[in-house]
N, C-alpha and C positions, 0 to 999 in steps of 0.2 A: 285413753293413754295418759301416763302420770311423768311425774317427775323422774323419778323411778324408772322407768323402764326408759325418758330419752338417757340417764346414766349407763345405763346396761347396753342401747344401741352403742352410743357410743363408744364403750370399754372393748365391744363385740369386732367393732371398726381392726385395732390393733389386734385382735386375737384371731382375727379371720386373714389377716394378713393383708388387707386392703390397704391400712394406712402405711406402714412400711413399702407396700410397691408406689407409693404414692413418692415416700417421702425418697426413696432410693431415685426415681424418677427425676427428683428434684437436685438431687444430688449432683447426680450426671453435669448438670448446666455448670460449669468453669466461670463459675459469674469472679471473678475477683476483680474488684473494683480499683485498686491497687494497680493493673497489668491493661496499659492502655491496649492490648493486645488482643482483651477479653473486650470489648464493650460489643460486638454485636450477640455474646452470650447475655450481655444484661437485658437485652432490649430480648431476645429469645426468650428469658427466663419469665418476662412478664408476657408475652405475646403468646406465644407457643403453648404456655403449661397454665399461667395463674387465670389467663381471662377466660379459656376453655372450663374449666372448674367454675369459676364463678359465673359464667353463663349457665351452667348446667343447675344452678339456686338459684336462679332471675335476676342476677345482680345486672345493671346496666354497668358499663365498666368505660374508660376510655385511659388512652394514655398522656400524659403531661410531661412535655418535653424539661428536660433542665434550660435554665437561662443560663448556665454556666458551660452549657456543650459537656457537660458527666453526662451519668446514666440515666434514663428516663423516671417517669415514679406510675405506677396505674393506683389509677383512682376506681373502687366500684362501689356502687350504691345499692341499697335492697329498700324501698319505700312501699311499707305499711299502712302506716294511722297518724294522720296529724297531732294527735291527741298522744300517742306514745314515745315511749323514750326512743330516743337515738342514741345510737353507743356508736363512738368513734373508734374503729381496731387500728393498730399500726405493724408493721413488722418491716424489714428490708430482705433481699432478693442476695443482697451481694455477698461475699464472704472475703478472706483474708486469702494470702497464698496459699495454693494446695501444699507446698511443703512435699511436693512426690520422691519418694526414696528415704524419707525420714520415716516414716509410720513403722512402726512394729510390723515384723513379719512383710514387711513389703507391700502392706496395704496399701491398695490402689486409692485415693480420698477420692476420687469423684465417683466411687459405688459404694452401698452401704454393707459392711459386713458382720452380720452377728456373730459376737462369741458371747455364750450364756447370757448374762444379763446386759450387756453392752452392743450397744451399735454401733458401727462406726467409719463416719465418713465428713468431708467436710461440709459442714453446714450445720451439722446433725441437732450439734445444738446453740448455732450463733449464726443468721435465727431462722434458718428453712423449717426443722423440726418444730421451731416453740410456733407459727405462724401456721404450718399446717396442722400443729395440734387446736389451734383458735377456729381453723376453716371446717378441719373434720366436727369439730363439736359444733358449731353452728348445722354443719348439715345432719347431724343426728337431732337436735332438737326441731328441725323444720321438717323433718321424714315423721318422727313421734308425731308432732301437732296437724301431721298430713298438708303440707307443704305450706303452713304458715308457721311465722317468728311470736307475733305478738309484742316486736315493735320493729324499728328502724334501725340500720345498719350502715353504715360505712366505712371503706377500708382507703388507705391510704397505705401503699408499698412501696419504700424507695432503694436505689440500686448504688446509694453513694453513702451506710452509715461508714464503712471502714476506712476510708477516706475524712470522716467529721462530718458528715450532713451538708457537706458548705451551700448549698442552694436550698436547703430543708426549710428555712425561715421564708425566704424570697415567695419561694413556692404557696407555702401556710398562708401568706399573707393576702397574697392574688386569688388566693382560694377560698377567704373567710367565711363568704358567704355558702359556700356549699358546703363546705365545713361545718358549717351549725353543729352541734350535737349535746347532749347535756353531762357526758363525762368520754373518758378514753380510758377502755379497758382491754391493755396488750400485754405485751409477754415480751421480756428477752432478762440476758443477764442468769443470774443463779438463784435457785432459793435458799433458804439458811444452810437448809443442808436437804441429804436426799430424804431424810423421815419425814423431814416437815413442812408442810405447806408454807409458802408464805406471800405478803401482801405488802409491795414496798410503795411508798407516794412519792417517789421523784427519785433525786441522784445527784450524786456529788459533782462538783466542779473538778475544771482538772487548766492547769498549767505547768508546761514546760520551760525550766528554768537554763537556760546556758549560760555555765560559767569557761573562760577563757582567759587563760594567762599564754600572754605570746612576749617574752623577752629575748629572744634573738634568731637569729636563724642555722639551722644545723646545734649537732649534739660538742661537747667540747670535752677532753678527756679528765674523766672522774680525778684520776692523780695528781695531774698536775694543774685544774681548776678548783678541785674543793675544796671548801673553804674559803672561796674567794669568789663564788660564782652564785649568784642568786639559784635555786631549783625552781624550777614553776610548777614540778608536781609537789612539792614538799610544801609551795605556797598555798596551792591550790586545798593539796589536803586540811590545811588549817582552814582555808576561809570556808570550806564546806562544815568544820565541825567547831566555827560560831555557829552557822544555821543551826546546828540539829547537831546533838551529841550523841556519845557510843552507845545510848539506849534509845537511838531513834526518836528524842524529848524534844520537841521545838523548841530552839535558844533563843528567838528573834520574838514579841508580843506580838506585832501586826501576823504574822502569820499562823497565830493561832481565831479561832471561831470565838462569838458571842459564850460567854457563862451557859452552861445547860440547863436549861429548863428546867422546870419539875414533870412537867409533862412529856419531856422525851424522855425524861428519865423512867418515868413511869412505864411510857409504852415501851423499852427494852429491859425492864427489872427480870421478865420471863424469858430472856433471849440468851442463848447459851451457842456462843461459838464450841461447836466440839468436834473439827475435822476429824474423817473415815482414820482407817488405817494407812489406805493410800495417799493421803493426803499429807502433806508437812505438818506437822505438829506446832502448835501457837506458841511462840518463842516464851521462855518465863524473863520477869523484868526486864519488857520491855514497849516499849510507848507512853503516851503521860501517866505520870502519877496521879493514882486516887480514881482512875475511872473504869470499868469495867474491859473485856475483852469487847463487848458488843455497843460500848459505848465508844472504844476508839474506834471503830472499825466503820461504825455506822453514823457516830454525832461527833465528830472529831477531825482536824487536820492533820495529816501529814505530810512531810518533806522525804521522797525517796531520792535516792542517787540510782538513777537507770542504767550508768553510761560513763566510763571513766578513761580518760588516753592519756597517756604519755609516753614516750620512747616506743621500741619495739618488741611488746611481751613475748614475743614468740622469739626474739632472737636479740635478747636484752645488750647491748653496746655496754663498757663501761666507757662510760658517758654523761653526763650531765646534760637531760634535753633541753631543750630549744623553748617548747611548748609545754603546755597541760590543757588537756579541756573538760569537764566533764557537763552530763543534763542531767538535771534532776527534777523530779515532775511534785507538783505542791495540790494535791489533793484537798478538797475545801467544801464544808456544809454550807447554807446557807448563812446571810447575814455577814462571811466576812468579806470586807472590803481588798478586793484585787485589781482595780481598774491601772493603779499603779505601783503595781507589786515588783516592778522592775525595779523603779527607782530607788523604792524601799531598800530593796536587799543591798544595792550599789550604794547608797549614803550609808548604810550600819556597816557593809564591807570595809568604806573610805576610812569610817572611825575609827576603826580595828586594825588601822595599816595598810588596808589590801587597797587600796587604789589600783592598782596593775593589774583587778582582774573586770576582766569585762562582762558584763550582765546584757542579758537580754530573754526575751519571753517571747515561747511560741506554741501555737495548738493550744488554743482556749476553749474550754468546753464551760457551759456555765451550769452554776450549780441551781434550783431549784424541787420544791416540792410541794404540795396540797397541804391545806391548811387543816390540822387533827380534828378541827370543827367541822369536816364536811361530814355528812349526814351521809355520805355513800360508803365512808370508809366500814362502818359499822355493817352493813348492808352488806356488803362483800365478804367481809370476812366470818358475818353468818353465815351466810350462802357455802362456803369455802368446809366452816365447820359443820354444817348439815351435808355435806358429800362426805365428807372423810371421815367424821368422828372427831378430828384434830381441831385444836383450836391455834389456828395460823398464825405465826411469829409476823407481825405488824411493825415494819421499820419505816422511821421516818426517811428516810432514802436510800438507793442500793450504794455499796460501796465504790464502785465504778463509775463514769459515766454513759450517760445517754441523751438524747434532741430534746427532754422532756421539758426544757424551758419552752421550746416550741409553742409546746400544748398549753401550757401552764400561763404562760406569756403573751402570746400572739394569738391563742386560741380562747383563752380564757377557761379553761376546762379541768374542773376536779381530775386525777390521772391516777389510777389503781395501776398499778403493775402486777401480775401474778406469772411468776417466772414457773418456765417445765425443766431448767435443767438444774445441776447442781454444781457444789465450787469445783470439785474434781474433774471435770466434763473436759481437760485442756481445749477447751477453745481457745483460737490464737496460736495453738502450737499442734506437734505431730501426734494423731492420736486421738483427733475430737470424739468424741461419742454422746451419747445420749443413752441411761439408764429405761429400760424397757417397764421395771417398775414405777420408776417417776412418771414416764410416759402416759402409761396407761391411768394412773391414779388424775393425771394432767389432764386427760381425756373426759375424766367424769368430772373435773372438777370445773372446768369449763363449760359444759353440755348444763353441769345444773345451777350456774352466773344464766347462762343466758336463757335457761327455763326459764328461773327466776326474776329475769327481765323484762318477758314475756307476761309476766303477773300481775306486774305495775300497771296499773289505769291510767297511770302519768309520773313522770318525773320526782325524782325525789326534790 
């Protein structure tokens, strides 16, 4: 048996209709992490469904309690050959609200329902689908090879990402030693787009910035105060647009990233953001000057505004409010410094007048990625290009984040990401889906990473 035909088992998996009952299967569990309402569907979702599957490939499996009282994590192991590589998988269990009564047509989200090239249910693709696509292709390469890998496996599944991982590190840490492995090759997030394969090494930081002006209490009547009454939205609106001006340009230097490389430069000169038709269209003039779509997107910070209040929009007072608050979340590659990004923005606010607005930061996600010099990254995206034809759009970090400092950090571990879904998939909102084409191409592309695993006499 070849390489070759574990792609074909596997591609065969989705067309026989196997993985779909698999993955609709998975669907069903109400894991939201989110809804302390759900936590014994988390502890179901690993118990009931994921360690039955991996019992059924030899995996020894057990579960690892949170020390935070969240959702549990299952940990399962497959041990081969001392002498072969380990590859560390990851995926989580959990998902965001089902959002029921919002989906189109009334779809149920906790069943999967095809309409032509779309599935759709919640999970489908953030990350029950990209993690059963990683499980099904491991079990078509160990069916091909007649029930051997040809090297070492372990997973690690946890039931708290949509929440921030908050016990993800704790956990890593206590775990190091069984953790071993010599790189981590998972799935979540998007790939460039749905034509193209791709291979991301880490992910962007992420901070939630809150700004707040609170000058007095209750609204005071527009006529006979204006002019004479501070606005706290009118203040607010200016101190948001020192940060970041009407083309979304960061006005502040600490809050922009290190000079770009020549070498990220390099590896995105062939990357070409080019959203579907369904997809928003990439604004023209707009984000820094002088750098590409795929270079703000992927080597770049920015400043969004998430989140804006003042008065009553739905039933606007003439009035002069009280308050303003708005968050804005500061997206960040590696290298820039944010340990005290609070302060920053509140000293440039002071010196521009705005003392009256209050600053503070929350939801840290850190940013991280694999060094372009790993020896794996090339490896993979051979692997990647020998399944598909394509030669895989290689970014130096996804645009979002993820735990990947984890690995990177606490683990010490080169980190491939090879995402199944794509940016249109709404995950996070009503309507998730998972393209059956991505899917299935996902299915071979993974079956022939871990053939090719399998080939290694050792470690890169």
């Amino acid at each position: 048996m070849t390489r070759a035909d574990a792609v074909t088992r596997a591609h065969a998996m989705l067309r026989s209709g196997e993985f779909l009952s698999q993955l609709d299967r998975r669907v069903a569990y109400q894991t939201e992490s989110q809804n302390p309402d759900q936590r014994d569907a988390l502890r179901a979702y690993l118990i009931d469904d994921l360690q039955p599957a991996f019992d059924k490939m030899d995996f020894a499996t057990r579960l690892i309690e949170s020390p935070g009282q969240k959702g549990p994590y299952l940990l399962a192991e497959y041990h081969e050959s001392a002498s072969a590589p380990t590859v560390l998988v990851y995926g989580h269990g959990d998902v965001v609200d089902g959002m029921v009564g919002e989906w189109r047509d009334n779809l149920d989200p906790w069943r999967t329902t095809q309409i032509g090239n779309r599935v759709y249910g919640r999970g489908t693709a953030d990350n029950k689908g990209q993690h059963s696509i990683n499980m099904a292709a491991l079990q078509a390469v160990r069916e091909t090879r007649g029930g051997k890998l040809g090297f070492n496996v372990k997973f690690i599944i946890e039931t708290g990402e949509e929440i921030g991982s908050p016990d993800l590190p704790q956990v890593c840490e206590s775990l190091r030693d069984e953790l071993k492995a010599d790189l981590l090759l998972a799935s979540d997030g998007p790939r460039l787009s749905a034509e193209r394969p791709t291979l991301f090494l880490g992910c962007r930081g992420g901070i939630r910035v809150h700004l707040d002006v609170n000058l007095r209490e209750g609204g005071h009547h527009s006529g006979n105060w204006g002019g004479v009454l501070a606005n706290p939205a009118t203040i607010l609106a200016n101190a948001i647009a020192s940060l970041v001006d009407s083309h979304g340009r960061l006005q502040l230097e600490p809050l922009k990233p290190p000079r770009l490389s020549n070498q990220i430069r390099a590896a995105l000169a062939d990357v070409e953001v080019k959203p579907t038709a369904d997809e928003p269209a990439v604004s023209e003039n707009w984000g820094e000057d002088g750098l590409s779509a795929a270079e703000r997107l992927y080597a770049w910070n920015t400043l969004e505004v998430l989140a804006m209040s003042s008065g009553n929009i739905e039933k606007p007072a003439n009035a002069i409010p009280g308050r303003a608050s708005a968050i804005l979340q500061l997206r960040f590659v590696v290298g820039t410094k944010v340990d005290n990004i609070a302060e920053v923005i509140r000293a440039h606010l002071q010196a521009r007048g705005f003392s009256m607005v209050e600053v503070s930061a929350t939801q840290r996600f850190a940013a991280s990625r694999t060094d372009f010099d790993s020896p794996w990254i090339n490896w993979t995206a051979e692997s990647i290009r020998k399944t598909t034809g394509k030669a895989p759009a290689v970014l130096p970090n996804f645009g979002g984040s993820l735990p990947n400092d984890v690995f990177t950090d606490i683990l010490k571990l080169p980190t491939m990401w090879v995402p199944h879904s794509y940016p249109g998939c709404s995950q996070h909102a009503p309507d998730e889906h998972i393209l059956l084409s991505v899917t299935e191409e996902a299915l071979g592309i993974m079956a022939g990473l871990f053939w090719d695993l399998g080939e290694l006499k050792r470690p890169l």
